[in-house]
N, C-alpha and C positions, 0 to 999 in steps of 0.2 A: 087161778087168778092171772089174770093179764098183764106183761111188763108197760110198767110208767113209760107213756110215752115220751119222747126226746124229742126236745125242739128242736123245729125247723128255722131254717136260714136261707133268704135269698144274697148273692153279692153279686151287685153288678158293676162294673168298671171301665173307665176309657170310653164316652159316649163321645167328649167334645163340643158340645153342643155349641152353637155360636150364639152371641148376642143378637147377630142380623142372619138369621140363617135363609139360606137357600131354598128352591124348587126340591129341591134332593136332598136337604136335610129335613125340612118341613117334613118328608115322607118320614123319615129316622122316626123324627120326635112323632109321627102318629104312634110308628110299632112300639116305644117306649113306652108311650101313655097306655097302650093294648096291651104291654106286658105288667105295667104297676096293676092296672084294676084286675089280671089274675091271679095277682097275687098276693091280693085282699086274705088278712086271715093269717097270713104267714107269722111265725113268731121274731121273726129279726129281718129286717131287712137292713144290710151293709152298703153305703156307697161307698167301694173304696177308689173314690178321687177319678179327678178327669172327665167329672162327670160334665162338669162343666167348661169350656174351652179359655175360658177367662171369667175369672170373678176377682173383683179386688171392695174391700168393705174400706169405703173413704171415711170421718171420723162422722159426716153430717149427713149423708146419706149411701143409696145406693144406688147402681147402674142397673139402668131401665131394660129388661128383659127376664126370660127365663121362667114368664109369668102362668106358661099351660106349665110346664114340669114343674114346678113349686104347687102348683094345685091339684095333679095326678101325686104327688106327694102328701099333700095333705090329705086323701081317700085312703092312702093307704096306712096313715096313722091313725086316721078315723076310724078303720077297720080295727081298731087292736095291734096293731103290728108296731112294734117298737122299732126306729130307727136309729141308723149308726150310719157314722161321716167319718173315713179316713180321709185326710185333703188329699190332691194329689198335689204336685208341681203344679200346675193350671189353677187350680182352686182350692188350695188350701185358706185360703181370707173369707170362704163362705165359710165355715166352721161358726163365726158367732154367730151368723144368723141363721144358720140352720137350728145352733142351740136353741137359740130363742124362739123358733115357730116349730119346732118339730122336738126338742127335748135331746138331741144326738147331744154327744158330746163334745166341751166347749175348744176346745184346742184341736179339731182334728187330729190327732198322733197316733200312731199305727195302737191298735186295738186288739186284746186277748179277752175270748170270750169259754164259757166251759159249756159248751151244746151238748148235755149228754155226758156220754162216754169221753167225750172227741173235745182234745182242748185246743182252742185254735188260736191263730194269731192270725193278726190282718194287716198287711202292710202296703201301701202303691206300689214302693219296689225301687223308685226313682233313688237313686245311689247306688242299691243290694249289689247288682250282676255287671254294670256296665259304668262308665263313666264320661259318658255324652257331652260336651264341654259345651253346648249351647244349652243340654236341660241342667245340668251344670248352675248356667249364669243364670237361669231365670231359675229356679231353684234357692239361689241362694237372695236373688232379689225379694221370694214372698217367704220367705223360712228364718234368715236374721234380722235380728233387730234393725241392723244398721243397714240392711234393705229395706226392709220396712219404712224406714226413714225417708229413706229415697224415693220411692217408689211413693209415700203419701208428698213430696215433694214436687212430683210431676204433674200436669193437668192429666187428667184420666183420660183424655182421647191420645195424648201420647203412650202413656202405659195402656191404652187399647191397642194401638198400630204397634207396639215393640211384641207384646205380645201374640198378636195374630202374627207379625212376621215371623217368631222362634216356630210357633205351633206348626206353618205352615211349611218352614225349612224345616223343622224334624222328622217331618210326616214324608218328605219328597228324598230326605237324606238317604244314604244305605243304612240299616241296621245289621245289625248280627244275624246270621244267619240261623235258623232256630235250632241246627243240630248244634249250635255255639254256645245258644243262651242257656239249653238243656244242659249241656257239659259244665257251666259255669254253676245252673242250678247244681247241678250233682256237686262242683268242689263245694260249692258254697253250705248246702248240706253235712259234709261228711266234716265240716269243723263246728257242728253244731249240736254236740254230743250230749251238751249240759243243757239245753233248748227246753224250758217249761211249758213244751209242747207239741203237740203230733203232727200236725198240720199248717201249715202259712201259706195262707194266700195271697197272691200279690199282682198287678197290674200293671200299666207304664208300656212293658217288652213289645205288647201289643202281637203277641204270638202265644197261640195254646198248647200246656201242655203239662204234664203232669206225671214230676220225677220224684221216687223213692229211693233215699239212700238212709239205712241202718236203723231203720223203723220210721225214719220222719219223712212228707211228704212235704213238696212244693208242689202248688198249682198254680194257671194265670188262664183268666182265659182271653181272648183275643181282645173284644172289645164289642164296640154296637156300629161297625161299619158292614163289610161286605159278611161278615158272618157277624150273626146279633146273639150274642155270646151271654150266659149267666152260669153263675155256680148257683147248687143248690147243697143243702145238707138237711138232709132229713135221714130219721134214723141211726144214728151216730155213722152214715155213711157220707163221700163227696160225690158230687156228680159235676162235669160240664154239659152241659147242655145247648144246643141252639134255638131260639125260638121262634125258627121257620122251618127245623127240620125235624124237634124232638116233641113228643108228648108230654109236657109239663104234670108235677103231681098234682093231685085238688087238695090245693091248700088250705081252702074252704072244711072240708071235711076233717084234712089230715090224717086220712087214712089211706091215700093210695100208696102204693110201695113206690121206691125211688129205683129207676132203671138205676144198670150197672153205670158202671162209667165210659164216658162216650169219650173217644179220641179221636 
C-alpha cells in the first residue's frame, strides 16, 4: 500500500507590485500570472505579504488596481487550491478583502500550517532579524490601531506618495549583508527551542537562504525581482526554487518528485 500523500504548498513573497506599474514591472506581472496558472492544483498557496507594494482598504471603498493579479488569483482558487495571506508591511490592509474574494484568512497574521509531516509557520519577517526604522514607521502605520486611525485620516493619494516613497527608500538603502541576515537567522533560531514547529518561512530580508540550527529550519526566498523566487513543499520536503531557472513539479498531477533544495 502506498504512503498518504502530503500536501503540497506554494509560497510566494515580496513581488511589490505597483498600483501604476511600469514597462518592467508590466513584464514582472506577466511571469506572475505564468507562474499562478502552473500552479493550478496545488494544495495551499501562501502569499506571505509584499505581494502588493501598497494596499490600504479605506472604510467605503478601494484603490483602483491590481485587477490582472486578483484575477490570476481567482483561477487558482478556482482550480481547488486553497489560499493564505500573511500581510506584509506594504499590504497587510488587503487581508479583508482577500478574505472575502478568496476565503484566506481574515487578519493577515503570521500563519501555522501542518503539511504532512512538516509543521510550518509562516511569517513576512518584518521585525524577526532587523530593525529598519523607516519599515519600522510604516509598519507600525498599517499594524496599530492608532495608525490605522491616521492613516484612514489622510486622503489616499497622500498615503499613496508616503508610501511609494518608504518602499522606494528601502529598496535603494543598504541592507544587511546576507552572511548578516544568515547569522542573525541562526541566533534567532538557537532561542527557539520551545518553537511548535520545524520550519518558518519568512520574507521582507529580500535575500535567500536557508539556515538550520538544532533541528529547526528558517528559509526566505528573495522575492519576484531580478531572481523570481518561490518555495515549494511537497512531500513533507522544502525547496526554493526560481522560475526561470528550475523545473517546477506538476502540480497538476502531484506526482512529480520535488528537487532537493536549491541554493
Amino acid at each position: 500500500m502506498s504512503a498518504k500523500r502530503q500536501p503540497t504548498a506554494v509560497i510566494l513573497a515580496d513581488a511589490h507590485f505597483h498600483l501604476r506599474p511600469d514597462a518592467a514591472e508590466s513584464r514582472r506581472i506577466e511571469r506572475f500570472l505564468e507562474l499562478l496558472e502552473a500552479i493550478h492544483g496545488v494544495d495551499h498557496l501562501i502569499l506571505l505579504g509584499d505581494i502588493f507594494d501598497f494596499w490600504f482598504d479605506y472604510p467605503h471603498f478601494r484603490l483602483d488596481g491590481y485587477d490582472e493579479i486578483l484575477q490570476g488569483l481567482d483561477g487558482v482558487r478556482a482550480s481547488g487550491t486553497t489560499v493564505h495571506f500573511v500581510g506584509g508591511n506594504h499590504d497587510i490592509w488587503a487581508a479583508g478583502y482577500l478574505h472575502r474574494r478568496f476565503g484566506s484568512e481574515p487578519d493577515g497574521m503570521p500563519l501555522d500550517l501542518q503539511l504532512g509531516d512538516l509543521r510550518v509557520r509562516f511569517d513576512h519577517g518584518d521585525g524577526l532579524l532587523s530593525h529598519d526604522w523607516l519599515y519600522q514607521t510604516f509598519r507600525t502605520i498599517v499594524r496599530t490601531r492608532a495608525g490605522i486611525l491616521l492613516a484612514k485620516s489622510l486622503h489616499p493619494e497622500i498615503l499613496f506618495a508616503l508610501s511609494t516613497w518608504l518602499s522606494g527608500h528601502s529598496r535603494n538603502a543598504s541592507r544587511d549583508e546576507g552572511r548578516e541576515i544568515e547569522a542573525k537567522a541562526s541566533a534567532w533560531l538557537g532561542r527557539q527551542q520551545d518553537a511548535p514547529w520545524d520550519l518558518i518561512v519568512i520574507g521582507h530580508v529580500h535575500h535567500r537562504f536557508t539556515t538550520t540550527v538544532q533541528g529547526r529550519t528558517m528559509a526566505a526566498p528573495t522575492g519576484w525581482f531580478n531572481r523570481l523566487d518561490l518555495g515549494v513543499i511537497q512531500d513533507g520536503k522544502f525547496a526554493l526554487l526560481d522560475f526561470d531557472q528550475d523545473t517546477l513539479p506538476d502540480f497538476g498531477s502531484r506526482e512529480t518528485t520535488l528537487p532537493g533544495h536549491s541554493q
